[in-house]
C-alpha positions as YAML, in Angstrom:
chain: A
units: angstrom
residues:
- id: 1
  name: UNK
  ca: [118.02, 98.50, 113.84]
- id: 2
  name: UNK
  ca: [115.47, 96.29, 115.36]
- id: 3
  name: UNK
  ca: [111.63, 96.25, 114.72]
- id: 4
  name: UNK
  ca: [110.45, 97.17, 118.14]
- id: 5
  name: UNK
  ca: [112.96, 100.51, 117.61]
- id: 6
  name: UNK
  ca: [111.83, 101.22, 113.73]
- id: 7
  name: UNK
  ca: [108.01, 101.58, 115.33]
- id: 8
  name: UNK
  ca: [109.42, 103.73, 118.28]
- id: 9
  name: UNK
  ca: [111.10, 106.17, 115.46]
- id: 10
  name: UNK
  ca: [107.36, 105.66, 112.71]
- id: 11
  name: UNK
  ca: [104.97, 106.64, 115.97]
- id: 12
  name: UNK
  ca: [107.43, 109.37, 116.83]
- id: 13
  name: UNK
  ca: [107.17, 110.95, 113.00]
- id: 14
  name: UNK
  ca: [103.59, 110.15, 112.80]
- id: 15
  name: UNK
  ca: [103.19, 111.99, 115.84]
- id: 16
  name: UNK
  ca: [105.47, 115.35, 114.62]
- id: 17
  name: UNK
  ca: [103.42, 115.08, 111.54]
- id: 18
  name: UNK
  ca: [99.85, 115.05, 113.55]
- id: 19
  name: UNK
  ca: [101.11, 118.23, 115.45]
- id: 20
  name: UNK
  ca: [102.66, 119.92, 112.56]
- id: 21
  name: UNK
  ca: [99.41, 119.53, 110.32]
- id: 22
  name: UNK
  ca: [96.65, 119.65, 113.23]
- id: 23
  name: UNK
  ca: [98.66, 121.74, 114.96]
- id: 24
  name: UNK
  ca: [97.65, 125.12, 112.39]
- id: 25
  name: UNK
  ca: [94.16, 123.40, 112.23]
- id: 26
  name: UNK
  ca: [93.76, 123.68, 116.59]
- id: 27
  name: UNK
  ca: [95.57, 127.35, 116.06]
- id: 28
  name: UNK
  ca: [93.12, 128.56, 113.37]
- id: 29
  name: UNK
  ca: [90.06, 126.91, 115.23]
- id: 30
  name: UNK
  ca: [91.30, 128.79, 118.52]
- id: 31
  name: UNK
  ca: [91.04, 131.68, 116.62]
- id: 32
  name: UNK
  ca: [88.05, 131.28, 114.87]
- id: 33
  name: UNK
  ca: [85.79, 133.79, 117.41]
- id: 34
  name: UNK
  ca: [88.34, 136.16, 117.87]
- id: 35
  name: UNK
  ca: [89.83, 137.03, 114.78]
- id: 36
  name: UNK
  ca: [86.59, 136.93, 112.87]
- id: 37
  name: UNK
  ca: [84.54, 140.09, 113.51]
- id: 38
  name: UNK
  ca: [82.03, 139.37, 111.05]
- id: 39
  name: UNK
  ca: [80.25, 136.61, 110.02]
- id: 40
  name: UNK
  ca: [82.20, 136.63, 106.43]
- id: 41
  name: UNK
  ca: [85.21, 136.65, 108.31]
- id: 42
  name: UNK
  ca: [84.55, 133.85, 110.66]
- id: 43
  name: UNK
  ca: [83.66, 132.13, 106.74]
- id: 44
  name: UNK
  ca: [86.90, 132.44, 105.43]
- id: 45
  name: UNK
  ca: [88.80, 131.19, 108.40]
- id: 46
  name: UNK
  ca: [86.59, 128.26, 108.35]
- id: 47
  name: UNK
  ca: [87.33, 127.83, 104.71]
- id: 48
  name: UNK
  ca: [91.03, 128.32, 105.36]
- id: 49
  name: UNK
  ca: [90.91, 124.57, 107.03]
- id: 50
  name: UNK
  ca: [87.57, 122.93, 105.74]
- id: 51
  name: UNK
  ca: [89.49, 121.35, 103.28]
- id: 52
  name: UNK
  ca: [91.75, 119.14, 105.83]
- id: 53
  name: UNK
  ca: [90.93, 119.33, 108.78]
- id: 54
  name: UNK
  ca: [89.41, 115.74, 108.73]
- id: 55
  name: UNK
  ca: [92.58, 114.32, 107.22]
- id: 56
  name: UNK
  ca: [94.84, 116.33, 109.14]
- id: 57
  name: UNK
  ca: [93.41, 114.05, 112.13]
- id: 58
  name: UNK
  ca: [94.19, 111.00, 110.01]
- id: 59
  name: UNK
  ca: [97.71, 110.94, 111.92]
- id: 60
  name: UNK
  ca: [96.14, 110.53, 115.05]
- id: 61
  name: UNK
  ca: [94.32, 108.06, 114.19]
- id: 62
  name: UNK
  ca: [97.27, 106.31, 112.48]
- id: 63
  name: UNK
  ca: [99.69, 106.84, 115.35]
- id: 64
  name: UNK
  ca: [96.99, 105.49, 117.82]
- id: 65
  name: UNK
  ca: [96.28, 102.59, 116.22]
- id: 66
  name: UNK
  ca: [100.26, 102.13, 115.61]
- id: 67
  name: UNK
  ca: [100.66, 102.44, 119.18]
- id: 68
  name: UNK
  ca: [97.69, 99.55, 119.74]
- id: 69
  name: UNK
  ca: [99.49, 97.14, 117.00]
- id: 70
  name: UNK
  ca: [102.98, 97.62, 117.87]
- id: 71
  name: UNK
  ca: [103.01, 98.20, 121.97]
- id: 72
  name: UNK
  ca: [99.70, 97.17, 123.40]
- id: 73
  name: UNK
  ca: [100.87, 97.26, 126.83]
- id: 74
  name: UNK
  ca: [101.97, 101.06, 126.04]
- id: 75
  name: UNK
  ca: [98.76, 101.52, 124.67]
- id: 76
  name: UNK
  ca: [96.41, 99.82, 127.50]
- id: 77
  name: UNK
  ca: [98.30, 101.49, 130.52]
- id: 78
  name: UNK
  ca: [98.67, 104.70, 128.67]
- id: 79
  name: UNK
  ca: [94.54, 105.17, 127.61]
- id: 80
  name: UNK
  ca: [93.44, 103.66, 130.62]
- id: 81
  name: UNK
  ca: [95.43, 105.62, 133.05]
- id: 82
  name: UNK
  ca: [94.74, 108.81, 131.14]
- id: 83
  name: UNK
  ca: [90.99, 107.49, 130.55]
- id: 84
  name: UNK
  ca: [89.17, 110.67, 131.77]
- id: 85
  name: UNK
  ca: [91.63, 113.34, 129.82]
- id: 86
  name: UNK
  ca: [91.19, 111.22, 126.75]
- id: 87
  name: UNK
  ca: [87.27, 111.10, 126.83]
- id: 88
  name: UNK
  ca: [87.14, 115.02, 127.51]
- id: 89
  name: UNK
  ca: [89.59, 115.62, 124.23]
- id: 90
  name: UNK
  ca: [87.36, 113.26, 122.31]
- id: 91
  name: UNK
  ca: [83.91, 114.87, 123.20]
- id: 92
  name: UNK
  ca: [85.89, 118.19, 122.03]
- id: 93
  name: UNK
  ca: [86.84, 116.84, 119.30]
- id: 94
  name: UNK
  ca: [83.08, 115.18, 118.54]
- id: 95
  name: UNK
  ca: [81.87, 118.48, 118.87]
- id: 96
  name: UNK
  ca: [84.33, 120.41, 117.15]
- id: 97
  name: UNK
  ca: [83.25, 118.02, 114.24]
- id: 98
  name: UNK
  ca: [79.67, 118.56, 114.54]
- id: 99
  name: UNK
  ca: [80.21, 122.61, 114.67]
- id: 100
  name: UNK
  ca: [82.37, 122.45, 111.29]
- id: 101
  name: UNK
  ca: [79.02, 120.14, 109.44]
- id: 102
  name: UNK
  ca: [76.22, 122.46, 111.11]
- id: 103
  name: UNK
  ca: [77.34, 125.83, 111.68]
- id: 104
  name: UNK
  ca: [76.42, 126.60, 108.23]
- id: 105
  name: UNK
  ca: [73.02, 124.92, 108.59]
- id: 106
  name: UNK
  ca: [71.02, 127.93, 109.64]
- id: 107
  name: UNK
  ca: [72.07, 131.59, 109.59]
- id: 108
  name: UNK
  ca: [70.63, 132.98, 112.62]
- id: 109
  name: UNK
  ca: [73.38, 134.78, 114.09]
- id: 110
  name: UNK
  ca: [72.63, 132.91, 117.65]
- id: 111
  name: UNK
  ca: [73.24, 129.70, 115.92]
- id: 112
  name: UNK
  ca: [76.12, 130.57, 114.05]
- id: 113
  name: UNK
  ca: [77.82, 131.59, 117.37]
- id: 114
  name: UNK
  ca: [77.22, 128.99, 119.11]
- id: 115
  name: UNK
  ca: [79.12, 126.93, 116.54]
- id: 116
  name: UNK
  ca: [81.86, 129.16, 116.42]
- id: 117
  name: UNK
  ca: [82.40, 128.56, 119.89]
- id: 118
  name: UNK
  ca: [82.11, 125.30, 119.84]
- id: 119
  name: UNK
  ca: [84.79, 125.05, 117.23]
- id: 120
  name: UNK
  ca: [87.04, 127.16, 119.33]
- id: 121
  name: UNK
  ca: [86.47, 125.07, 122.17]
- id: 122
  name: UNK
  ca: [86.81, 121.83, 120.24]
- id: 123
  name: UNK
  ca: [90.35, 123.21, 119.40]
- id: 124
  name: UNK
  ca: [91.48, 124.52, 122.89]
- id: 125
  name: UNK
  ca: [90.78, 121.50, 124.96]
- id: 126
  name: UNK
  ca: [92.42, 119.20, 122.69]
- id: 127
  name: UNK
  ca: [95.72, 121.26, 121.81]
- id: 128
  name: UNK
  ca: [96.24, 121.79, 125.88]
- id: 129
  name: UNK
  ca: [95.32, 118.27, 127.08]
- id: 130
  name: UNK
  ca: [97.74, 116.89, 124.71]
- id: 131
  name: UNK
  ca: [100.52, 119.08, 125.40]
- id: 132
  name: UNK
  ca: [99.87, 117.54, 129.20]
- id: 133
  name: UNK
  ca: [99.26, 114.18, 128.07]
- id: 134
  name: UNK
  ca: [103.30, 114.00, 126.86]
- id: 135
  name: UNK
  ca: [104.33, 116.31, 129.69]
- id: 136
  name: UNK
  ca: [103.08, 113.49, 132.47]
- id: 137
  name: UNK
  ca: [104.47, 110.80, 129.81]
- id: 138
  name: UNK
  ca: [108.13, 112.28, 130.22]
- id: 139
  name: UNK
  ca: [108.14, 113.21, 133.87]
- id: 140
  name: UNK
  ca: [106.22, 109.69, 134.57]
- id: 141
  name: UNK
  ca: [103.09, 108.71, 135.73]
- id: 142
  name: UNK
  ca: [102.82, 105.66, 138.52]
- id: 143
  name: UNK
  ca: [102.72, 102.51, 137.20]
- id: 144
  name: UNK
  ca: [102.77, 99.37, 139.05]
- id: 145
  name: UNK
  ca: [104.61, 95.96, 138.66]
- id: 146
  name: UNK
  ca: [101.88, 94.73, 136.56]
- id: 147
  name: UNK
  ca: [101.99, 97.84, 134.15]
- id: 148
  name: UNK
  ca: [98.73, 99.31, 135.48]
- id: 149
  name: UNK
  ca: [98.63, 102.80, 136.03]
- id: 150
  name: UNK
  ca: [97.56, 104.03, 139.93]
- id: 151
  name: UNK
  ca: [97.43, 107.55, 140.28]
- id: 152
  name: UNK
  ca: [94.59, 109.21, 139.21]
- id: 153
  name: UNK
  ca: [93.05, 112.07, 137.44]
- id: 154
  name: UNK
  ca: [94.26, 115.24, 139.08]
- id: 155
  name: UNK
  ca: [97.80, 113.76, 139.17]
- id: 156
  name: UNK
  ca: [97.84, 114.31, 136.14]
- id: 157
  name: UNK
  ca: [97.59, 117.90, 136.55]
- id: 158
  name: UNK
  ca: [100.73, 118.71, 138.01]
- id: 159
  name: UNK
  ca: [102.60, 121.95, 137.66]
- id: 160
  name: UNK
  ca: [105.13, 120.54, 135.00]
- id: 161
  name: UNK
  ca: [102.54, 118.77, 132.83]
- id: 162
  name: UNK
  ca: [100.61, 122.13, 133.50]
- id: 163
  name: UNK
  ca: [103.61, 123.77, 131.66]
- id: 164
  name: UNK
  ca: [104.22, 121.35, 129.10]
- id: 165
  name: UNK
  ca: [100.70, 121.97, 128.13]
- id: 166
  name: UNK
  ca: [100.08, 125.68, 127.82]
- id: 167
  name: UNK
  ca: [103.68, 125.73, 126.02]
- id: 168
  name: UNK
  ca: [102.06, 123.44, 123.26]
- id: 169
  name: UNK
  ca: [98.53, 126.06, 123.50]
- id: 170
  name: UNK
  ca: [100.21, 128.68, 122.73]
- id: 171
  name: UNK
  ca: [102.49, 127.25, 120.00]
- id: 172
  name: UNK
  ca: [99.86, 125.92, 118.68]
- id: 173
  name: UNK
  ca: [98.01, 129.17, 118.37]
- id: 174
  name: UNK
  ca: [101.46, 131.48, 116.76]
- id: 175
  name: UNK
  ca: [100.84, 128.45, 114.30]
- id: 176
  name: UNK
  ca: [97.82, 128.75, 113.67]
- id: 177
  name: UNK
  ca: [98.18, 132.77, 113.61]
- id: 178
  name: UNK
  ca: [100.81, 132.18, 111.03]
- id: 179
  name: UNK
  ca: [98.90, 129.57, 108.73]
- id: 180
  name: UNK
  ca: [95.79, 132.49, 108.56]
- id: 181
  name: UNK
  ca: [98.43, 135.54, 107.35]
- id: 182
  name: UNK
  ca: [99.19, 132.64, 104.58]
- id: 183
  name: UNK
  ca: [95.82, 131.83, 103.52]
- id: 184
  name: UNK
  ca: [93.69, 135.20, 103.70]
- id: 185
  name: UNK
  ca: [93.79, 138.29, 102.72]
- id: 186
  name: UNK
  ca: [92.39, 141.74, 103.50]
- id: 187
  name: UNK
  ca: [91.82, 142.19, 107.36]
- id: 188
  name: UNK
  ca: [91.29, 138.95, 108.45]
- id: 189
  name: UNK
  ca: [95.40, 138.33, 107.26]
- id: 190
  name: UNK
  ca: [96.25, 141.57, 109.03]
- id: 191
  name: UNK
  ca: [95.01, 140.86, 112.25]
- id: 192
  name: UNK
  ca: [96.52, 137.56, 112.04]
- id: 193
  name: UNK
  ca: [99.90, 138.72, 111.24]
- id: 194
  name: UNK
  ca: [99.77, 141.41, 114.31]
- id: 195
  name: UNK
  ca: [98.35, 138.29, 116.53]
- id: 196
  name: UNK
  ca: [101.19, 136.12, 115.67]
- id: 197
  name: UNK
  ca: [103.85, 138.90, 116.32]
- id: 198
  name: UNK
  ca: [101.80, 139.61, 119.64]
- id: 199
  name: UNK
  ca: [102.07, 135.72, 120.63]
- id: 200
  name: UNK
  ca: [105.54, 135.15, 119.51]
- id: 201
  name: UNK
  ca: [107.46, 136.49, 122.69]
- id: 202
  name: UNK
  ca: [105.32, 134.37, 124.75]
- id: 203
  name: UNK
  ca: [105.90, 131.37, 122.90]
- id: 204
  name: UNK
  ca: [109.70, 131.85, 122.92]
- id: 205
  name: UNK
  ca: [109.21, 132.17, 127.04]
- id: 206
  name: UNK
  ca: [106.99, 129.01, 127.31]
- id: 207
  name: UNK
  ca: [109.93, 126.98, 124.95]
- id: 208
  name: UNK
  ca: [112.47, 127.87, 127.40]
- id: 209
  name: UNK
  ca: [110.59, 127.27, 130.85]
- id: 210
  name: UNK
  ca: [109.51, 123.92, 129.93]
- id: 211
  name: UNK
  ca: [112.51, 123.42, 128.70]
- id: 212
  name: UNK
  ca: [114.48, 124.38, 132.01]
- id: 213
  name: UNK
  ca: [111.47, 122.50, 133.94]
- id: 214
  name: UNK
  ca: [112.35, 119.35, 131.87]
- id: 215
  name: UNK
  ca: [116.21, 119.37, 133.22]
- id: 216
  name: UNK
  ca: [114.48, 119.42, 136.84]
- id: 217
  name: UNK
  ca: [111.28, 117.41, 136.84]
- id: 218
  name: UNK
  ca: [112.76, 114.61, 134.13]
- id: 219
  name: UNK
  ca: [115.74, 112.74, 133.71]
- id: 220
  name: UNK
  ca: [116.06, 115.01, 130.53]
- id: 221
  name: UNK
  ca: [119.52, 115.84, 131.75]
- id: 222
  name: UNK
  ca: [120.73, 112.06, 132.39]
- id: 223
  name: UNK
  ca: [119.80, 111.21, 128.63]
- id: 224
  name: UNK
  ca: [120.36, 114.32, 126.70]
- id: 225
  name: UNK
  ca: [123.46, 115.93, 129.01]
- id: 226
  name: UNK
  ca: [123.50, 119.74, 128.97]
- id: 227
  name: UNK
  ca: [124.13, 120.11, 125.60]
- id: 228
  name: UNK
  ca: [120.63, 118.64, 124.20]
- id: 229
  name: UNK
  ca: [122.17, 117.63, 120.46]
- id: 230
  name: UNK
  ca: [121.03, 119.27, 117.35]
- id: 231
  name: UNK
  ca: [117.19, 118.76, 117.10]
- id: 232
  name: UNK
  ca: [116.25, 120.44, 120.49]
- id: 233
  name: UNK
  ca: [118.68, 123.49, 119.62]
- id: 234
  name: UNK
  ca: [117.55, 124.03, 116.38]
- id: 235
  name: UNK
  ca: [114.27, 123.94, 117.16]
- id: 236
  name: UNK
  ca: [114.62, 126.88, 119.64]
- id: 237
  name: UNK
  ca: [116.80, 128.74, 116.86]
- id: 238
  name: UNK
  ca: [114.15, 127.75, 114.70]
- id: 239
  name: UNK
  ca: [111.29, 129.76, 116.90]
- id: 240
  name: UNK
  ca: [113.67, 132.72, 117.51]
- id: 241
  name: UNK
  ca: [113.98, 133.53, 114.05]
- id: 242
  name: UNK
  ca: [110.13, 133.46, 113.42]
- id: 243
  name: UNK
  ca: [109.43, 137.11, 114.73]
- id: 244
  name: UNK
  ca: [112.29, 137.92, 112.22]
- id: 245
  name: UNK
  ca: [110.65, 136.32, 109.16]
- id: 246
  name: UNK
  ca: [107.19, 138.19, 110.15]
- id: 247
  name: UNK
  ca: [108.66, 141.36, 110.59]
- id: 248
  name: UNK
  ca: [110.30, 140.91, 107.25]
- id: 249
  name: UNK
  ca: [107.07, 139.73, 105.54]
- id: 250
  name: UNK
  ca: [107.96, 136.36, 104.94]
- id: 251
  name: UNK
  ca: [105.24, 134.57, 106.25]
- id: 252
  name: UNK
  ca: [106.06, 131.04, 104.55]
- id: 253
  name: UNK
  ca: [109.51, 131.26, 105.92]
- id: 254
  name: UNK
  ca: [107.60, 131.83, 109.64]
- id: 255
  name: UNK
  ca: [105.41, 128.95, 109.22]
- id: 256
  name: UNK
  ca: [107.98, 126.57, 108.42]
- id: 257
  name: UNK
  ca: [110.08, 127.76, 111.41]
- id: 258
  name: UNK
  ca: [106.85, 126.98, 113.93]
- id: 259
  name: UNK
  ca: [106.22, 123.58, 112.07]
- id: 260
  name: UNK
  ca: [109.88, 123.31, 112.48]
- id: 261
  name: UNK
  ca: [109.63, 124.29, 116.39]
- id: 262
  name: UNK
  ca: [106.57, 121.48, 116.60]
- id: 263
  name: UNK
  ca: [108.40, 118.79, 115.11]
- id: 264
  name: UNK
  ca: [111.95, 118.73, 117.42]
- id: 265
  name: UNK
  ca: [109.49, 119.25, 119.85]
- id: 266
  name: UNK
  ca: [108.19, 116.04, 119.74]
- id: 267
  name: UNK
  ca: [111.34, 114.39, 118.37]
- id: 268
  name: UNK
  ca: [113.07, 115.72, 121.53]
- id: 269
  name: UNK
  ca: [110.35, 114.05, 123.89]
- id: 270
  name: UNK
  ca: [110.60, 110.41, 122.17]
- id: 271
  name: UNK
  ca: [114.64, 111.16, 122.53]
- id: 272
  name: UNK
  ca: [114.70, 111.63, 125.83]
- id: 273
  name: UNK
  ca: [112.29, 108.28, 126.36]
- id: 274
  name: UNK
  ca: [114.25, 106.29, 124.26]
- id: 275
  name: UNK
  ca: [113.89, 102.95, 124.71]
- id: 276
  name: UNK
  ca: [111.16, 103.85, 126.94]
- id: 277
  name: UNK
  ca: [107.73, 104.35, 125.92]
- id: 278
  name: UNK
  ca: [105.94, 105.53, 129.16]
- id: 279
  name: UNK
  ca: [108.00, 105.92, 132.34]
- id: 280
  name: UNK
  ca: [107.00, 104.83, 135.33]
- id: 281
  name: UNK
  ca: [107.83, 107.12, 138.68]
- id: 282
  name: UNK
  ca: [107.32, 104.40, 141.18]
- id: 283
  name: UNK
  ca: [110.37, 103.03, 140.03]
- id: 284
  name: UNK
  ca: [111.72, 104.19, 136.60]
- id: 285
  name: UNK
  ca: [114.63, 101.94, 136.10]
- id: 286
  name: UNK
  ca: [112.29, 98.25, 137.16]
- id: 287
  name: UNK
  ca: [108.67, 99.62, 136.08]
- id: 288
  name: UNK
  ca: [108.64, 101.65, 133.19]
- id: 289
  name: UNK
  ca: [107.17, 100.47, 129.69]
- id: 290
  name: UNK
  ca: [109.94, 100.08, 127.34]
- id: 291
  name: UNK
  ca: [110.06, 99.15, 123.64]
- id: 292
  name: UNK
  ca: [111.12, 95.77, 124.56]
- id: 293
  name: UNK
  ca: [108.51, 94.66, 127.29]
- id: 294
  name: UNK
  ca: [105.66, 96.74, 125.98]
- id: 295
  name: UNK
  ca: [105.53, 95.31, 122.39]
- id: 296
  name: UNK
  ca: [103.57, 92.87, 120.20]
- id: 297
  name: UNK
  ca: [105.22, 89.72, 118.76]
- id: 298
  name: UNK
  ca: [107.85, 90.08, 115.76]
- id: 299
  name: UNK
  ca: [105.74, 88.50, 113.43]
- id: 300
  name: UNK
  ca: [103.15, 91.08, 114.49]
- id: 301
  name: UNK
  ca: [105.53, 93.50, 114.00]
- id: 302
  name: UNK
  ca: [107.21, 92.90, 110.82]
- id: 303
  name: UNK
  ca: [103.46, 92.69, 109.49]
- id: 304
  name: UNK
  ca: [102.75, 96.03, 110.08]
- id: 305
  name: UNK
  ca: [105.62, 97.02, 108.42]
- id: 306
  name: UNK
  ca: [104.94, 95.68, 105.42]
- id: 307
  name: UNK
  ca: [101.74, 96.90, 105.48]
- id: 308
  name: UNK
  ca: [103.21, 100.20, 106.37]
- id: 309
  name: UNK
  ca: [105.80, 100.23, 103.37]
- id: 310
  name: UNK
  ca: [102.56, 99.84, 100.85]
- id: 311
  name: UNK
  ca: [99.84, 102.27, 102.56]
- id: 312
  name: UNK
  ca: [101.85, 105.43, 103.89]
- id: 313
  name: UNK
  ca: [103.28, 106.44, 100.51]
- id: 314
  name: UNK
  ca: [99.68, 106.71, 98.79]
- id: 315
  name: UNK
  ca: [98.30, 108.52, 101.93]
- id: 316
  name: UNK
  ca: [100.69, 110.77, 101.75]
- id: 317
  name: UNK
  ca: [100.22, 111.05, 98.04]
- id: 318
  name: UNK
  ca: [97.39, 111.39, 98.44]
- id: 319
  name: UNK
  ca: [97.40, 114.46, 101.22]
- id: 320
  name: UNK
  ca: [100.23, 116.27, 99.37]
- id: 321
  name: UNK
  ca: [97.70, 116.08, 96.41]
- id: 322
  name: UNK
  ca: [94.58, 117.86, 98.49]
- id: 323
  name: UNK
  ca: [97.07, 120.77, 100.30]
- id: 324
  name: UNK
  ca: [98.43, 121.38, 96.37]
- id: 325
  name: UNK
  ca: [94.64, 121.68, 94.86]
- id: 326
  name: UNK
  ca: [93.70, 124.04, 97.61]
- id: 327
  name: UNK
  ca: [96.74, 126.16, 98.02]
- id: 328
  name: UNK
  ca: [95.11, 129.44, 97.12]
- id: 329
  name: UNK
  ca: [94.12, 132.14, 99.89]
- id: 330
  name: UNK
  ca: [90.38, 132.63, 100.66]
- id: 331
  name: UNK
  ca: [88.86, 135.81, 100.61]
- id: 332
  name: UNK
  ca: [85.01, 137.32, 100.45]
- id: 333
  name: UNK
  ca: [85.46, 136.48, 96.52]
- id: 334
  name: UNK
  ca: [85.49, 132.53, 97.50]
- id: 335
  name: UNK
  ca: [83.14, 132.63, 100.10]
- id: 336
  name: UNK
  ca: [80.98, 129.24, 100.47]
- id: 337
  name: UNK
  ca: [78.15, 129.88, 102.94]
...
């Protein structure tokens, strides 16, 4: 194995790892005004996430910047093609930030709601956009001889990547749904646990229209035949058997199934690029950003992954360390206003 293919395979996991953590933390922020009737309520679902959200986004970061190191012509067509869907997620995301430092800085109900919304807000934009962004990078995007992109904005918002990108919403919200039954108790658990049986059907329709769309809008069938392989099939098994496990009160066993769904998700997408990176639909065999023609140097390269091999094991030290000190459920009794 190559260098240019063992940073294809680290962005890929970096990415299943960014929508299996942030995934819950979009879900639960979604949430946050509906499932919280009270102003305690909407406190403990905060509190549910106010621990990691921040790090959760850490893989984001990371896979960005791996993306910037390792294939900078991926990166430049990619962020400047999808310039004006990138700065709407990030002002959600700025202000999804701000919400989670100030909503607690004054307790006028008015202010407090505004927050609330703002969190929800700064969840939903992000978790649909980026269910698009991947949908346009598998069906292709036009791309010129010179790797520049030349379509613009609302070209982006085609009926596929449309799909692609409630499919990852609404995951993202059974997810989230899931992760609250976990970590509360009292109502704000029950209501989560009837939302998440409520969104499951859906979810399991979404999963199999975008994945019927891919055969027809990608070349999903050219590289994967009609027999996907194991990852894509188990995780549709994987989100069948979650309205089981929920039914069954096994909550843990459900949210590993929808982390499970997440993460062949996105190992199915970078599958059926492999060894492109972005694919071009003026003319996907001569203009498409591959591995190979989008990539830094090999000294670059080999570089990063030695600097890889030393940082990524105390990170995630380090994050397995903060998810076991807060592993407890939060109810009125831990309330931090």
């Amino acid at each position: 194995m190559d260098l240019n293919t063992l940073w294809f395979i680290l962005i890929a996991v970096l990415f299943a790892g960014f929508f299996f953590l942030e995934g819950f933390d979009y879900g639960v922020g979604i949430l946050l005004p509906w499932l919280g009737k009270d102003d305690d309520e909407r406190r403990i679902i905060i509190n549910t996430i106010g621990p990691f959200w921040d790090g959760n986004e850490v893989w984001l970061l990371t896979a960005g910047g791996a993306i910037f190191a390792a294939f900078p012509n991926w990166y430049a067509t990619m962020f400047s093609g999808f310039y004006l869907a990138l700065v709407l997620m990030l002002i959600a995301l700025i202000m999804r930030g701000v919400a989670f430092e100030f909503r607690s800085k004054d307790k006028r109900p008015g202010w407090r709601n505004f927050w609330d919304w703002s969190i929800c807000l700064g969840s939903l934009v992000p978790a649909l956009l980026w269910g698009v962004a991947f949908g346009n990078v598998l069906r292709g995007v036009p791309i010129d001889a010179k790797m520049q992109y030349t379509g613009d904005f609302f070209g982006l918002l085609n009926p596929y990547a449309l799909l692609t990108g409630v499919y990852g919403l609404v995951l993202i919200v059974l997810h989230g749904a899931i992760y609250l039954t976990l970590k509360t108790e009292g109502t704000v658990m029950e209501h989560a646990h009837a939302l998440a049986l409520k969104l499951w059907l859906p979810a399991v329709v979404l999963l199999f229209a975008a994945l019927g769309a891919s055969y027809m809008a990608t070349d999903m069938y050219t590289k994967l035949g009609v027999n996907p392989g194991v990852i894509p099939i188990l995780g549709g098994a994987a989100l069948l058997s979650v309205s089981w496990f929920l039914r069954n009160q096994r909550a843990g066993w459900a949210f590993v199934m929808t982390a499970l769904t997440l993460i062949t998700t996105v190992f199915t997408i970078f599958l059926t690029l492999f060894p492109r990176v972005l694919v071009s639909s003026t003319d996907p065999a001569k203009l498409s950003l591959t591995i190979y023609n989008a990539s830094s140097s090999p000294y670059t390269l080999t570089v990063m992954t030695i600097v890889a091999l030393i940082f990524v094991p105390i990170v995630l030290i380090y994050q397995g360390w903060t998810y076991y000190v807060f592993r407890q459920r939060v109810g009125k009794n831990s309330l931090v206003h």
